[in-house]
C-alpha positions in Angstrom: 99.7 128.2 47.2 102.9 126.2 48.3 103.0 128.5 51.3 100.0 128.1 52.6 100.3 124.7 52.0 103.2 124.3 53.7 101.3 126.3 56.9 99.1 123.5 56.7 101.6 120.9 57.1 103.7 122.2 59.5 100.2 123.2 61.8 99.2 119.4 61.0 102.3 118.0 62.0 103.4 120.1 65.1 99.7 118.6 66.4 100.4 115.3 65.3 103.9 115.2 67.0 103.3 117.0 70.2 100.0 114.4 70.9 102.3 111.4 69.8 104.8 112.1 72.4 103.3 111.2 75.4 101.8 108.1 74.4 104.6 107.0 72.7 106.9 107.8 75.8 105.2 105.9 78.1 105.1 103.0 75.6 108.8 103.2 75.6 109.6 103.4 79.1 107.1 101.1 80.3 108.0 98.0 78.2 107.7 95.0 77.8 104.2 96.0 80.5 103.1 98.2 78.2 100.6 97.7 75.1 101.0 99.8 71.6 97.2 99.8 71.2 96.8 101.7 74.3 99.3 104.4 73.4 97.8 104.6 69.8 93.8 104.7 71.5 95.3 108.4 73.5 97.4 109.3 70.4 94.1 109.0 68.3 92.4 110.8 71.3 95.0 113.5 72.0 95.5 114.2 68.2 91.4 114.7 68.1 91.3 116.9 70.8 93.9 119.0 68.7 92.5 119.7 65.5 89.4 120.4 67.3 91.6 123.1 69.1 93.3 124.2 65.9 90.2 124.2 63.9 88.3 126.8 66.6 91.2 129.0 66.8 91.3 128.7 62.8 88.1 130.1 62.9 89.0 132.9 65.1 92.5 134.2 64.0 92.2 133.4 60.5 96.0 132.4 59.8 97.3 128.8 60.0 100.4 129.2 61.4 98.9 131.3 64.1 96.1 128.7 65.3 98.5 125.8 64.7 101.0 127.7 67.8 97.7 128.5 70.0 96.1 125.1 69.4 99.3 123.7 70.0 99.4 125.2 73.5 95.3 124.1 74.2 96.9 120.7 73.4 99.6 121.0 75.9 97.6 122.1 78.6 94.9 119.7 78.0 97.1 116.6 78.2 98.8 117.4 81.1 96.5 119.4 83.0 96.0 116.7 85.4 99.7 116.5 86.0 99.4 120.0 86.7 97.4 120.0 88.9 98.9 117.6 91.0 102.2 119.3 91.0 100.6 122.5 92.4 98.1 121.3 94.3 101.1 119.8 96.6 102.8 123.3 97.1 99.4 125.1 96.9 97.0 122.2 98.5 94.7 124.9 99.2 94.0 126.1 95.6 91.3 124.5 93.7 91.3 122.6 90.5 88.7 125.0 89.3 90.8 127.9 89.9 93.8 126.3 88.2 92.0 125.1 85.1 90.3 128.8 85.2 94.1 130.3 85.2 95.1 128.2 82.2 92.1 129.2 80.5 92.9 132.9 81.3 96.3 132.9 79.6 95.4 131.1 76.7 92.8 133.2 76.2 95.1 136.4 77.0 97.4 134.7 74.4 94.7 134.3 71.5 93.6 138.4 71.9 97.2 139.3 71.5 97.2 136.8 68.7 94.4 138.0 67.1 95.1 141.7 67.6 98.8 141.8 67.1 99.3 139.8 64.2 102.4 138.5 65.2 104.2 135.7 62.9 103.7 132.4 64.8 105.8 130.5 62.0 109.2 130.3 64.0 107.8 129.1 67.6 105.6 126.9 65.2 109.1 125.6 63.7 110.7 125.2 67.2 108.3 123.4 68.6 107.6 120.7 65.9 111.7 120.2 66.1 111.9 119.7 69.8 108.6 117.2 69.8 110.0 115.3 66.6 113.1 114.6 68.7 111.8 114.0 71.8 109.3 111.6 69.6 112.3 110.1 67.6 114.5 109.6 70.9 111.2 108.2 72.2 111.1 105.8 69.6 114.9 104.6 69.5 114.3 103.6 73.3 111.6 101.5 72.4 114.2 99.5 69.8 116.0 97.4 72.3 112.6 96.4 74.4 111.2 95.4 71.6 114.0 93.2 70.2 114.4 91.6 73.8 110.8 90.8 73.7 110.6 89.1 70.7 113.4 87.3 71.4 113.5 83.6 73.9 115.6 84.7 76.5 119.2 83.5 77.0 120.6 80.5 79.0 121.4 80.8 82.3 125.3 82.5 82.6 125.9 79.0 85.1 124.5 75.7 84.0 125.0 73.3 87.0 127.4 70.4 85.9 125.3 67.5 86.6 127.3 64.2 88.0 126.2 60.9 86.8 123.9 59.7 89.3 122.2 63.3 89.1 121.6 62.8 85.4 119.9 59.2 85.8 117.6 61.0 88.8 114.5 60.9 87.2 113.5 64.8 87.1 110.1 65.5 86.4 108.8 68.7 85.6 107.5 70.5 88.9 104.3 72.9 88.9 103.4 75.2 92.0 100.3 77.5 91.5 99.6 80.2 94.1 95.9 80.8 94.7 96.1 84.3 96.6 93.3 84.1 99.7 92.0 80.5 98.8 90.7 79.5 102.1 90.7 75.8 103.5 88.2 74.0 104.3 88.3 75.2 107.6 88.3 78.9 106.8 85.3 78.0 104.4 83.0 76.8 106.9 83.8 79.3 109.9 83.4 82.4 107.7 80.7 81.3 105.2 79.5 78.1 106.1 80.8 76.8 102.3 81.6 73.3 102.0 84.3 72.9 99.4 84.6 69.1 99.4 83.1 68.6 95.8 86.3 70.4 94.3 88.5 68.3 96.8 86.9 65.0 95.6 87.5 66.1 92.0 91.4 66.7 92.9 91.2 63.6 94.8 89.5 61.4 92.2 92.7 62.7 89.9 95.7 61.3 92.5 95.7 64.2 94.4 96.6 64.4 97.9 94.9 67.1 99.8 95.5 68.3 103.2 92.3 69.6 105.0 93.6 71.5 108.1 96.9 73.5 106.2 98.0 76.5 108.1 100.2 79.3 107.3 100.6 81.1 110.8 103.9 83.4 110.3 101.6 85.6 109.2 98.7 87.1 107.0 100.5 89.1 104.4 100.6 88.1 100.8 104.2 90.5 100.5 105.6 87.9 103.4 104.5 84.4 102.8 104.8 83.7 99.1 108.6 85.0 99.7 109.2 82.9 103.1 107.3 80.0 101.0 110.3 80.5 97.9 112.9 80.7 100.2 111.7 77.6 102.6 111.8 79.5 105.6 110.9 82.4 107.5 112.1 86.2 107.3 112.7 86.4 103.7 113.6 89.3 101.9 110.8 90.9 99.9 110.8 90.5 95.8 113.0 92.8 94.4 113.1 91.7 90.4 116.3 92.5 88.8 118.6 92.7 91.6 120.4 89.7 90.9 119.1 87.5 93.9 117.1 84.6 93.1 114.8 83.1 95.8 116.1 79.3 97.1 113.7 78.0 95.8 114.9 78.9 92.3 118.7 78.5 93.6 117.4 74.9 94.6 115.9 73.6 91.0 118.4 75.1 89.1 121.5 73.4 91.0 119.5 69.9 90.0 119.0 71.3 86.2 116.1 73.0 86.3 114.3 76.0 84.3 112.7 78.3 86.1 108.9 79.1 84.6 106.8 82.2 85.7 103.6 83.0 85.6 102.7 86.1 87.3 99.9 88.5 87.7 100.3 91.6 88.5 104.0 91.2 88.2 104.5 90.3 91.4 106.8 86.9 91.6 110.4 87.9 91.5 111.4 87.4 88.5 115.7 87.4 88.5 116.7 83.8 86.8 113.5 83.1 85.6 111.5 82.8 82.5 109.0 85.1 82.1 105.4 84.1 80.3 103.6 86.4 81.3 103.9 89.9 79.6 102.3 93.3 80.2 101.0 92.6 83.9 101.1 96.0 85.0 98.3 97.0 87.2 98.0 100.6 85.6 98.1 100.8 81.6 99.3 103.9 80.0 95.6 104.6 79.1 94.9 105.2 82.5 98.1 106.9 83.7 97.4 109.5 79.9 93.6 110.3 80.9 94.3 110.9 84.9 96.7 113.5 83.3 94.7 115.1 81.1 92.3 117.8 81.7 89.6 114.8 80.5 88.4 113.6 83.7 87.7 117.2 84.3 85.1 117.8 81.7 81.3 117.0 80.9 83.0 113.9 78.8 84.9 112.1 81.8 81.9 109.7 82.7 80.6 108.9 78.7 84.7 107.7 78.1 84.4 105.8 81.2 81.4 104.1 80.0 83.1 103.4 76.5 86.1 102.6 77.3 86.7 99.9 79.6 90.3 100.0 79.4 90.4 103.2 81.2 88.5 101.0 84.4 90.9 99.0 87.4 88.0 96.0 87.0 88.7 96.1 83.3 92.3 96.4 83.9 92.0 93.7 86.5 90.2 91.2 84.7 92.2 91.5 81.8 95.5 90.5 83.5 94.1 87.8 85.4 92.2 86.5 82.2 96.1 86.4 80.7 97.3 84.8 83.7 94.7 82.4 84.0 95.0 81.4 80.4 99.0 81.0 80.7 98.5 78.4 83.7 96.1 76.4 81.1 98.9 76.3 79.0 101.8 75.8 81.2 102.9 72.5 79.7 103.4 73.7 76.3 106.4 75.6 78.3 108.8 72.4 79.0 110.0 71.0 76.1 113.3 72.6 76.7 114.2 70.4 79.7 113.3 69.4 83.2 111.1 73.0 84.0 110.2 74.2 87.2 106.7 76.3 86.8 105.8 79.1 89.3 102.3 80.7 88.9 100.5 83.1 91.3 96.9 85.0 90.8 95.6 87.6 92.9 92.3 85.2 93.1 89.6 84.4 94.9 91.1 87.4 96.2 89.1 90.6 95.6 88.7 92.4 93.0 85.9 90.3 92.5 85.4 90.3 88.5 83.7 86.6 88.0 80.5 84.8 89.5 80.8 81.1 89.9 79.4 80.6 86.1 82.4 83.1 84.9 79.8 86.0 84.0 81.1 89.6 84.9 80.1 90.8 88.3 78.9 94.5 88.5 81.6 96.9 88.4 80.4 98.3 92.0 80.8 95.0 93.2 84.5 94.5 92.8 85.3 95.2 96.4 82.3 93.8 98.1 82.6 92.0 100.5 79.5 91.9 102.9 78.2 90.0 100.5 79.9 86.5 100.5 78.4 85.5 96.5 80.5 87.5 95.5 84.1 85.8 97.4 82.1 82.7 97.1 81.4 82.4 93.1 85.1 83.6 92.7 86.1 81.1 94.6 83.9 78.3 92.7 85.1 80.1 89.3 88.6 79.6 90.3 88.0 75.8 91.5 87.1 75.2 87.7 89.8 76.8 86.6 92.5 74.7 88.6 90.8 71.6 87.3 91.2 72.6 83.8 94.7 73.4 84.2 95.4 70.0 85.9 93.6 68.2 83.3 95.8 69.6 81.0 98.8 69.2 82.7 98.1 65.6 83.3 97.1 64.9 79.7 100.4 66.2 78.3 102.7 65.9 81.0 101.5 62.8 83.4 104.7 62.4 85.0 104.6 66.2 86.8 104.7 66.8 90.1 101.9 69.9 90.8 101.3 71.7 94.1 98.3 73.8 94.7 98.4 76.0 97.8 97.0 79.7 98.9 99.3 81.8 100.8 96.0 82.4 103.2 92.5 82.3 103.6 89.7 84.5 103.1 90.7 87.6 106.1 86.8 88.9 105.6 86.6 90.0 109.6 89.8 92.3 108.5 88.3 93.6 104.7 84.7 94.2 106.7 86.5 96.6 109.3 88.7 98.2 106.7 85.8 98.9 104.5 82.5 99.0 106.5 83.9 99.7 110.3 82.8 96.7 111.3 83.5 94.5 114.5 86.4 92.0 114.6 88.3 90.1 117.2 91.5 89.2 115.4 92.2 86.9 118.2 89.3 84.7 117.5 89.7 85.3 113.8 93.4 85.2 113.0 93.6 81.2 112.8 90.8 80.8 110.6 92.2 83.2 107.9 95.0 81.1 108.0 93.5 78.0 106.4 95.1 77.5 103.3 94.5 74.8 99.8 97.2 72.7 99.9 97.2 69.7 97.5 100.0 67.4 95.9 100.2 65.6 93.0 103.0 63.3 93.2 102.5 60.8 89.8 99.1 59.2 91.7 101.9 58.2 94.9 100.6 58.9 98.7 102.0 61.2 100.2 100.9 62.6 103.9 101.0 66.1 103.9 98.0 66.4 106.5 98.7 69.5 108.8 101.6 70.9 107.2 102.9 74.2 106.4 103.3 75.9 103.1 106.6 75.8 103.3 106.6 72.1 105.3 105.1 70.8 102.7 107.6 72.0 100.0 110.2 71.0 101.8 108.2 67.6 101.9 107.9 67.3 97.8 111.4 68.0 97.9 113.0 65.5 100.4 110.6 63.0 97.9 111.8 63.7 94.8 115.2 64.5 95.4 116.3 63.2 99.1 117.0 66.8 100.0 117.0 65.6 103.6 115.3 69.2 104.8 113.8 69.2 108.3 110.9 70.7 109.0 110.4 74.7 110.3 108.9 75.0 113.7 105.7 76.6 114.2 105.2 80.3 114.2 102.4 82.3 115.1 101.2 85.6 114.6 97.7 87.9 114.9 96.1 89.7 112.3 95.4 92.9 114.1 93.9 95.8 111.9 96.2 99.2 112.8 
């Protein structure tokens, strides 16, 4: 009886370990990004997907030990058969998946006769390979240790605290918001693409001490990956984002000479994020759910389109929604961030920009819909969505924290002549169109003062703020110009 019962547990457990490991490996090398209820969803899935495996070739061979080792193996090859099949596919690209999958199911099945017919004791493989997937589970797990003790910890001070002089120190420094709006067109770029007229939502910024520049161009370029870092360095040709390579943008360089914290909010992980703050966790674009069921044999089978259905998580639009939600939410709350000292706050959304996941009400737009853009309700109600949103997180900013300064721009426009070629073949004359995807929002919030930023740059009118606040005595950068051409 304690044998057999000891088969049992060591069948039980060699499953249970084997369909931990992956999900508990990429938790551990994808922290802080990753979530533990997506790696316990696949470990829940996997382990399933297991004992259904063990209990069939139970049913066959008869002996525990022996079904535990073959299920075992189904196991294996059904959570990594999409891995497999990528790995061969680019040596072999000419084999099919059907083939492959039809190979896999040949040796198993090869396997199971010999099994069946040979009797052979399965009890020391069975031993082996419960040891090796404890460890690699265990080593998995002492990985995940120092992530999550830096994660639930406030991170530390800055290694170099500026030594403020006197005068400095009496400089009245208030705290500084900048929120990034990715494709927010102008007014300009409203009208000549969809005949929109914005000027409610201006008005409302207006009515709040807000000045707001109508005809705001950012003409270096029309590239998200160059203007928002030639905007934090406050000047042209910057180096791309590279977190964790020790190099902080000016802009940070800038705020933290006069005493400054450095606040991020960023979707999609994209600010850079080296001598900042961080609130904003787990902003991967792909979770582990995704990455463990494009590697399984799942997506394969009869059952890919019912978990698909089920399970949002396993979507990009629920994906994408669900970071930008967080984001979203996190500029609302901004404020509550400060209380540590004078705090610089840097938020960027991939929004209006597509995906397109809300209507103008904030009600879910259809999952086909996410990249549409022939039709302009769809650009449009993100858009108006979005305007609400801003006016809820100045509200709150200005209730809590009236002495901020807060800047609202868009690194560009709306490019739809561009996104209608790339996706439909359509027409475009990006000499005609370049200028007008180029119209950015650009308002200022300076404490209810004036303050003409008509016409300028991004990056002019940073430099602007600054020379305000802090008589930085930064010139202006000269015009450039470039053309949107599709390749």
């Amino acid at each position: 009886m304690k044998t057999k019962l000891r088969s049992w547990a060591l069948a039980l457990g060699c499953l249970l370990l084997v369909s931990l490991y992956p999900c508990l490996f990429q938790y551990s090398t994808n922290l802080p990004e990753s979530r533990f209820s997506d790696a316990a969803v696949f470990w829940g899935i996997f382990a399933g997907i297991g004992l259904i495996a063990f209990l069939v070739c139970l049913l066959i061979l008869r002996r525990v030990e022996a079904a535990g080792f073959l299920g075992t193996l189904c196991l294996l090859a059904g959570m990594n058969f999409g891995l497999l099949k990528t790995g061969v596919q680019k040596l072999l690209p000419w084999l099919p998946g059907s083939i492959l999958l039809g190979g896999c199911a040949l040796v198993l099945l090869i396997l199971g006769i010999l099994l069946l017919v040979k009797k052979w004791s399965c009890h020391v493989p069975l031993v082996l390979v419960t040891l090796m997937f404890g460890v690699l589970c265990l080593i998995s797990g002492v990985l995940a240790v120092p992530e999550l003790v830096k994660s639930s910890k406030q991170p530390p001070e800055p290694e170099h605290v500026p030594v403020l002089s006197q005068q400095e120190t009496e400089l009245e420094r208030p705290n500084v918001y900048l929120f990034l709006y990715d494709e927010y067109s102008g007014p300009e770029g409203l009208e000549y693409f969809y005949q929109f007229d914005n000027s409610p939502f201006y008005d409302a910024l207006s009515q709040r001490g807000f000045n707001c520049s109508m005809d705001s161009y950012n003409t270096e370029s029309c590239a998200t990956t160059t203007l928002v870092p030639d905007l934090y360095a406050m000047s042209y040709d910057a180096n791309a984002f590279v977190s964790g390579d020790g190099n902080m943008p000016n802009l940070y360089r800038v705020f933290k000479e006069l005493g400054y914290q450095i606040n991020l909010i960023s979707h999609n992980d994209f600010l850079d994020t080296d001598g900042a703050r961080v609130l904003t966790k787990g902003q991967t674009e792909d979770s582990i759910c995704q990455y463990l069921y494009q590697n399984s044999l799942l997506p394969f089978t009869p059952l890919a389109g019912v978990m698909e259905q089920q399970m949002p998580q396993l979507r990009a639009t629920y994906q994408f929604k669900q970071l930008l939600d967080e984001a979203l939410d996190t500029i609302d709350n901004a404020w509550r961030e400060t209380a540590d000292g004078p705090t610089l706050t840097l938020g960027y959304v991939q929004c209006p920009h597509a995906g397109f996941v809300y209507d103008k009400d904030g009600g879910r737009v259809p999952e086909e819909d996410f990249l549409n853009w022939r039709d302009p309700q769809y650009y449009l109600g993100q858009l108006q969505y979005v305007n609400g949103r801003i006016l809820k997180a100045v509200d709150n900013i200005l209730e809590h924290d009236p002495s901020a300064v807060i800047i609202l721009q868009s690194d560009h426009g709306a490019r739809l002549g561009y996104h209608l070629i790339d996706l439909y073949g359509d027409d475009y004359d990006p000499e005609t169109e370049t200028i007008h995807q180029q119209n950015i929002l650009n308002c200022v919030y300076l404490g209810g003062e004036t303050l003409d930023i008509s016409g300028l740059s991004g990056i002019n009118t940073l430099r602007t703020v600054l020379n305000r606040l802090f008589d930085l005595g930064y010139g202006m950068v000269e015009k450039r110009t470039c053309v949107n051409y599709y390749p």
